[in-house]
N, C-alpha and C positions, 0 to 999 in steps of 0.2 A: 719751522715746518713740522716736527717732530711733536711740538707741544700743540699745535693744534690738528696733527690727524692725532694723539690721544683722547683730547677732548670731543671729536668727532667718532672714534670707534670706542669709545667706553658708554654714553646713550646708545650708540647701535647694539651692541652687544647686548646690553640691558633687554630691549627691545625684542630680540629677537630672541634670549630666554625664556622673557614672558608669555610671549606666543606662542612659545614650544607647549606640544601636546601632552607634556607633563604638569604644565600649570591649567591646563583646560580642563575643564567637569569632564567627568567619566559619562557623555551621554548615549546611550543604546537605542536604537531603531526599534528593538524586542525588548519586552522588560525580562531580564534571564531566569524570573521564575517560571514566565509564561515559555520560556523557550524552552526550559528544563521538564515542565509538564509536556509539550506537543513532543518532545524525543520519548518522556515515557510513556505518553498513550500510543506511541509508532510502536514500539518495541513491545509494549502490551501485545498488542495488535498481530504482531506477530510470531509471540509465543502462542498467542489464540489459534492463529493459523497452523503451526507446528504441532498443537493439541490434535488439532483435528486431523490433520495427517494422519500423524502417528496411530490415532483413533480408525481410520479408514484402515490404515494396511492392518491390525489387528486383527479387524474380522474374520471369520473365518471364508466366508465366501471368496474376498478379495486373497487371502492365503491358497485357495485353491486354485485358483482363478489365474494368479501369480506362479504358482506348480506344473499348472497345463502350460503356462506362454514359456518357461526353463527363467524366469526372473527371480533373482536370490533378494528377499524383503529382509534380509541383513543391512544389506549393502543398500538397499534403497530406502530401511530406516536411518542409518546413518549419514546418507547424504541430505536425508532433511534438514540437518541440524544446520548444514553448510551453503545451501544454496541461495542464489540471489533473491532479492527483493521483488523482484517483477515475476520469476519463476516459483517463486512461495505463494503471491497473490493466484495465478493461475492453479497450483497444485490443491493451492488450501478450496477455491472455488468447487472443483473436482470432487474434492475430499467432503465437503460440506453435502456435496447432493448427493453423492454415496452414503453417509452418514443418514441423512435425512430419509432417502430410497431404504435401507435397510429398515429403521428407528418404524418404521411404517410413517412420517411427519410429509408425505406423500398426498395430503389430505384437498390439494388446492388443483381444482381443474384449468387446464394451460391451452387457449386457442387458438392457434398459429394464424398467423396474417393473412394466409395463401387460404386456411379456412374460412375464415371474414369475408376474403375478397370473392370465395366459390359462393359462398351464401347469397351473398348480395347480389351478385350476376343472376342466382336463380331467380331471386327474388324480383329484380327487374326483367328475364325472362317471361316471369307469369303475368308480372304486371303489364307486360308489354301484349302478350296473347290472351288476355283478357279483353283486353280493352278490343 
């Protein structure tokens, strides 16, 4: 009995070596350059965003602006560095159109929906007491 559960657990063992994920290809769902590039263009993305921040609270408009409300832009340049990802994309959006409103880059006329929809009403008013 002895000599054959050895000849029966010495193939298993084998067996189940082989199949260990140590003998298996190293295969990735991501190839790790492409995964190493989309973590660097994140973090690009937002040192981009902390530029602009940073950019925004500089001016001086926003340093006054920040003086009149009693907000210390110490303390609110240093938490840049430290806030969330969801709270950066918000802050940086903010900071961009400040940047761009100051820069004069203000250059693009913007025409609310609730505009469109006043227009159009006139416009089928007249067309309606026209006729």
């Amino acid at each position: 009995m002895s000599t054959a559960r050895k000849l029966l657990v010495a193939p298993l063992l084998l067996v189940l070596i082989a199949s260990s994920p140590a003998f298996a290809g190293q295969r990735h769902v991501v190839d790790p350059t492409q995964l190493a590039a989309i973590v660097e263009q994140h973090v690009a993305k937002q040192d981009a965003d902390r530029a602009a921040i940073h950019e925004a609270l500089s001016r001086p408009e926003i340093q006054a602006l920040a003086g009149k409300m009693g907000v210390d832009l110490t303390r609110a340049a240093a938490a840049v560095d430290s806030i969330s990802s969801d709270d950066l994309a918000r802050a940086a959006n903010a900071a961009h159109q400040i940047n761009q409103h100051y820069v004069g880059g203000a250059s693009t006329v913007v025409i609310s929906t609730t505009t469109i929809i006043i227009v159009l009403l006139l416009v089928v008013l007249l067309v309606v007491l026209l006729k």
